[in-house]
C-alpha positions as MATLAB code, in Angstrom:
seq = 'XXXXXXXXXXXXXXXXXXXXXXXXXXXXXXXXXXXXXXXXXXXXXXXXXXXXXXXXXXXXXXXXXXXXXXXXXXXXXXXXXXXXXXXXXXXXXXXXXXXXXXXXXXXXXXXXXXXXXXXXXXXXXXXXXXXXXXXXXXXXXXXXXXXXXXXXXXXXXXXXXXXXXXXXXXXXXXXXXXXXXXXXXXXXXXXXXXXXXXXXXXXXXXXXXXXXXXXXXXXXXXXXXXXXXXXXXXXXXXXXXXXXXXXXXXXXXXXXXXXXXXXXXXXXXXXXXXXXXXXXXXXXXXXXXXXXXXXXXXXXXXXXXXXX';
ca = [
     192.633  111.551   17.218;
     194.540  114.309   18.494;
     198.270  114.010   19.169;
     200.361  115.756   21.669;
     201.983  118.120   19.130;
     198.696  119.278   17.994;
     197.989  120.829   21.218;
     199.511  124.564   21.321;
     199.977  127.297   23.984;
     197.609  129.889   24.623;
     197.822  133.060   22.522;
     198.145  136.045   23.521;
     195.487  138.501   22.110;
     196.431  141.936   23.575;
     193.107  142.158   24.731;
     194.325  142.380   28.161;
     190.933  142.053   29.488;
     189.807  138.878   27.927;
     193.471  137.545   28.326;
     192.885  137.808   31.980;
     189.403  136.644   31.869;
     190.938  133.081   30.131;
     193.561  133.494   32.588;
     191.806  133.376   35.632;
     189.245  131.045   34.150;
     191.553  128.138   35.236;
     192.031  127.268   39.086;
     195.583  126.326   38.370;
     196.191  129.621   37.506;
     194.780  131.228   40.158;
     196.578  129.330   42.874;
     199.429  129.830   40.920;
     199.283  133.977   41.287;
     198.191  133.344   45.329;
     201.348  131.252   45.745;
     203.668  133.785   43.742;
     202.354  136.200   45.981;
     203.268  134.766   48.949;
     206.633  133.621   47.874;
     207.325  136.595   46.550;
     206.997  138.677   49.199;
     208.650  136.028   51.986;
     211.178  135.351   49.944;
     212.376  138.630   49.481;
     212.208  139.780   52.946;
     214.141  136.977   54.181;
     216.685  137.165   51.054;
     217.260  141.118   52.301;
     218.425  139.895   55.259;
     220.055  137.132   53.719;
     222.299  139.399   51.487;
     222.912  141.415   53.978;
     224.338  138.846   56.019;
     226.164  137.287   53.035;
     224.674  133.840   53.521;
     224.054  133.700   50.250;
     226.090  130.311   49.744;
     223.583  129.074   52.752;
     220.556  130.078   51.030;
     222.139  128.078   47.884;
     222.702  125.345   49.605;
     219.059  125.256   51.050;
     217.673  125.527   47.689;
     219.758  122.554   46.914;
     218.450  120.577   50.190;
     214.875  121.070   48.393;
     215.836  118.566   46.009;
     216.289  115.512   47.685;
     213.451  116.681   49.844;
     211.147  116.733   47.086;
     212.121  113.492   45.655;
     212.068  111.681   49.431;
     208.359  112.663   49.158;
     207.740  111.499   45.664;
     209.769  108.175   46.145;
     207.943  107.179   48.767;
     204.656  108.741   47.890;
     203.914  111.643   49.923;
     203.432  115.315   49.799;
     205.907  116.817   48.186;
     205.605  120.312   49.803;
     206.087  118.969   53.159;
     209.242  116.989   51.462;
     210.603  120.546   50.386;
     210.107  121.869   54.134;
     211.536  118.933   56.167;
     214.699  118.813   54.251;
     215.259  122.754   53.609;
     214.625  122.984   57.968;
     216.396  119.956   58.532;
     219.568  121.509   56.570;
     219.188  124.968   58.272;
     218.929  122.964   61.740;
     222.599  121.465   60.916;
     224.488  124.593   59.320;
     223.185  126.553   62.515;
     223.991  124.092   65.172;
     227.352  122.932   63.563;
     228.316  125.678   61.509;
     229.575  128.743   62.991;
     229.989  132.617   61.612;
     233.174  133.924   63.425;
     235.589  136.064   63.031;
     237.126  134.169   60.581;
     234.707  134.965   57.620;
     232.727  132.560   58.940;
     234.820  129.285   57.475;
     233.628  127.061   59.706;
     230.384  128.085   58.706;
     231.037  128.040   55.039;
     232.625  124.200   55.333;
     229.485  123.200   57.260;
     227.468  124.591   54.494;
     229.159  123.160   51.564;
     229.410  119.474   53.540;
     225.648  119.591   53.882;
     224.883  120.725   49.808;
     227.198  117.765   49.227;
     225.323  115.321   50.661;
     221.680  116.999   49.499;
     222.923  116.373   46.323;
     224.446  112.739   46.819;
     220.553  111.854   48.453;
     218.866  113.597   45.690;
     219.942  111.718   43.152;
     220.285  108.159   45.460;
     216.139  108.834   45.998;
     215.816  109.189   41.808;
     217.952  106.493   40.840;
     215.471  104.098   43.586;
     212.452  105.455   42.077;
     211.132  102.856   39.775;
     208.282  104.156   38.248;
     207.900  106.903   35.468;
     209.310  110.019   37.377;
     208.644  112.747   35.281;
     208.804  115.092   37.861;
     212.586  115.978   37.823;
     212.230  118.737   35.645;
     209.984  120.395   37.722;
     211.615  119.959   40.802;
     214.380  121.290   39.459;
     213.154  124.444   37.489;
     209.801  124.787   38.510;
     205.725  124.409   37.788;
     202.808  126.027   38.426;
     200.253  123.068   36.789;
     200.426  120.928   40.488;
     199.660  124.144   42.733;
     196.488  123.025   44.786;
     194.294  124.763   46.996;
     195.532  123.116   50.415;
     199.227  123.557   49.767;
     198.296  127.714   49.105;
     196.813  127.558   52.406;
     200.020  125.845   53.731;
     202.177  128.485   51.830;
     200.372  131.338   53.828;
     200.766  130.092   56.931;
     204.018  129.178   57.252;
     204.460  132.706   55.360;
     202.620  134.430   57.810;
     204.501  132.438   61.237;
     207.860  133.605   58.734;
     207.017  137.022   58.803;
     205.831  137.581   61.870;
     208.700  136.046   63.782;
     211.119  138.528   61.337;
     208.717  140.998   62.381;
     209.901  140.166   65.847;
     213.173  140.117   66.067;
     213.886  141.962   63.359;
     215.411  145.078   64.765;
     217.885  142.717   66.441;
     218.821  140.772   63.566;
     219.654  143.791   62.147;
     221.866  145.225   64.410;
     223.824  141.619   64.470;
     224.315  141.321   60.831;
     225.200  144.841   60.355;
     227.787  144.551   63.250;
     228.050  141.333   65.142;
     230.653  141.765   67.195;
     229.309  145.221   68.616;
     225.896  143.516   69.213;
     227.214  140.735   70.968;
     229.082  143.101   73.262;
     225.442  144.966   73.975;
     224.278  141.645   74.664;
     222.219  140.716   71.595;
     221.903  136.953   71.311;
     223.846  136.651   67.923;
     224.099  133.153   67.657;
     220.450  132.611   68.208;
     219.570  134.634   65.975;
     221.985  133.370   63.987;
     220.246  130.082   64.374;
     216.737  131.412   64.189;
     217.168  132.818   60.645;
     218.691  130.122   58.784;
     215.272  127.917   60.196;
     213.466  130.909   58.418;
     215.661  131.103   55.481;
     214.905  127.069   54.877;
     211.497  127.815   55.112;
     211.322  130.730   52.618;
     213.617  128.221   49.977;
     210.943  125.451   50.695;
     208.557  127.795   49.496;
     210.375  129.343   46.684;
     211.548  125.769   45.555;
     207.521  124.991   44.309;
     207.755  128.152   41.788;
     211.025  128.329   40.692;
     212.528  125.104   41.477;
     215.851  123.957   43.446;
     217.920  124.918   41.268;
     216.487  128.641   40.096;
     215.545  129.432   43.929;
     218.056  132.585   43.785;
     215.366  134.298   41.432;
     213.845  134.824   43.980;
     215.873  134.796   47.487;
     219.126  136.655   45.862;
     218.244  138.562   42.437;
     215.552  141.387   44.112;
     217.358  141.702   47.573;
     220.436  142.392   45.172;
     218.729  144.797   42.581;
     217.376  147.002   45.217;
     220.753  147.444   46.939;
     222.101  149.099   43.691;
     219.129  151.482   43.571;
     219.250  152.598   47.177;
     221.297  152.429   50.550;
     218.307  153.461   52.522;
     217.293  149.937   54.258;
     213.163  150.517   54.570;
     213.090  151.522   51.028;
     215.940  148.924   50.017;
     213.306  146.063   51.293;
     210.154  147.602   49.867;
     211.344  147.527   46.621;
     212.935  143.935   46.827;
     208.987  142.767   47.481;
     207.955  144.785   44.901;
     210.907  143.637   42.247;
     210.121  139.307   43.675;
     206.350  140.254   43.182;
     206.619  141.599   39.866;
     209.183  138.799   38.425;
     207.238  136.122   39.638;
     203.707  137.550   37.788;
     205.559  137.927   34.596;
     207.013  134.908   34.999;
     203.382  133.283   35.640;
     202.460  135.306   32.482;
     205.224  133.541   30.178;
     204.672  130.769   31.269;
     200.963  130.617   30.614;
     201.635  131.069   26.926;
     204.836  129.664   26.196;
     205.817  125.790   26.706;
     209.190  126.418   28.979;
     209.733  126.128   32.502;
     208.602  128.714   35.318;
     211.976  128.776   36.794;
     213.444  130.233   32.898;
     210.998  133.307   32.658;
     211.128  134.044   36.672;
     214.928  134.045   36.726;
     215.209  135.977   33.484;
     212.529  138.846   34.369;
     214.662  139.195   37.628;
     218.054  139.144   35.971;
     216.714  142.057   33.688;
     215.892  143.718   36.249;
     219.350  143.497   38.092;
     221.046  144.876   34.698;
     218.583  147.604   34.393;
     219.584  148.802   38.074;
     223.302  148.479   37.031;
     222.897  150.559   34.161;
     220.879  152.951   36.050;
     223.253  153.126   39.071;
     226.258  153.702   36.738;
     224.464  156.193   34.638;
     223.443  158.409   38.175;
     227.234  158.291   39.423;
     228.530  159.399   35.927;
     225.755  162.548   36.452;
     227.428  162.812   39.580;
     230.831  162.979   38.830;
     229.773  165.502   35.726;
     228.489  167.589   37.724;
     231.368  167.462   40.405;
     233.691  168.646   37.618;
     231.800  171.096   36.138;
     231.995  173.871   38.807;
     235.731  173.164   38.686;
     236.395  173.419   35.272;
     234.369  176.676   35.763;
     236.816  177.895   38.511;
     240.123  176.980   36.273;
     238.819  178.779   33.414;
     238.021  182.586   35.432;
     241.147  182.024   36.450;
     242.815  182.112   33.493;
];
């Protein structure tokens, strides 16, 4: 009889060929990749914005709203995907209509948004503790899985990816102007506070759907960690948010990769991949302004010496 410690990981070959082949052999696996694909590239859209807007403590407090979604659903039996988008909307529906970005840093805002992670995390762990069965599924809700990915809720992760993007597509130029400089655009008659509104209901759609790879807790991978790497490698704002989708999309895969052959969570290896990647554009961003500031003193150390 075999026991559960006899079963090991895949190993790598580096035959990258017939590792994909075994790969993509398994359905899991290729649901998995679909979903990280559209995740990745929501989630770092909306996260752009989101950093820009410094709503990051909202977006946390989203991802945190996942949890108590997630075990709602599995408490009392449902799917837990639409558990993750009820509760992440539901929260975005409160911090926009009670919360409100002023002048004042937005504090009223900010206490809105820390009442409401509060009391995601008092319900989270009030739906656990009333669970009765074996609930083995905290672990994953909390850092992520790519094992229960199905077919249907890929299909439900592109379209409410595709109704996120197209609305950002929409109003996009707009948003823009408001979160660069509210006050202007509400004097040129830009609807700030609905869009205000309208992209937190995105944003807690885009952590619903970052929640199922990464988990609650590890969401930031994801919404935060690309957004924030491509600001350090460029102040241009189209190229800024092309290479936050490309930095989410490429995490995410090697994530999916390292977690394929190695028996940790998702969540660990996404998180990490994207953290190296922050670091790297650190060092690479310090390393370009020391060039810079070389090269600044060089013509004037040239200048002080002919005239001595």
């Amino acid at each position: 009889m075999m026991l559960a410690s006899d079963v090991s990981s895949p190993l790598f070959s580096w035959n990258l060929v017939a590792d994909f082949q075994d790969i993509w052999s398994y359905a899991f696996m290729v649901n998995a990749f679909r979903a990280g694909l559209i995740v990745s590239v929501v989630c770092a859209v909306v996260g752009w914005f989101m950093v820009l807007r410094r709503q990051t403590f909202a977006g946390h407090t989203l991802s945190v709203a996942a949890f108590p979604g997630a075990s709602l659903a599995v408490l009392v039996g449902f799917s837990t995907t639409l558990g993750y988008f009820g509760f992440c909307v539901a929260a975005a529906l409160v911090i926009a209509l009670l919360g409100r970005k002023g002048r004042a840093n937005g504090a009223e805002e900010s206490a809105v948004t820390g009442t409401v992670q509060a009391f995601a995390l008092a319900c989270g762990y009030l739906f656990i503790s009333l669970y009765k069965g074996l609930l083995e599924g905290p672990t994953a809700l909390l850092f992520g899985s790519f094992l229960g990915i199905t077919t249907s809720q890929v299909t439900l992760l592109a379209i409410v990816g595709a109704v996120v993007l197209a609305v950002l597509a929409v109003i996009g130029r707009p948003l823009l102007f408001a979160s660069v400089d509210p006050e202007v655009a509400a004097g040129r008659g830009v609807p700030v506070r609905l869009l205000s509104a309208l992209f937190l209901v995105l944003l807690g759609a885009a952590t619903a759907e970052a929640s199922q790879i990464t988990g609650t807790l590890l969401v930031f991978a994801l919404m935060v960690i690309p957004a924030a790497t491509a600001n350090q490698l460029t102040a241009r704002p189209g190229l800024s948010l092309l290479l936050s989708v490309l930095l989410a999309l490429g995490a995410c895969w090697a994530g999916l990769l390292a977690a394929y052959y190695q028996p940790y969570p998702l969540g660990f290896f996404v998180t990490g991949f994207a953290f190296a990647g922050y670091v790297l554009a650190h060092v690479v961003r310090r390393g370009r302004e020391a060039l810079e500031r070389s090269r600044e003193r060089g013509p004037v150390a040239v200048g002080l010496g002919g005239a001595a």
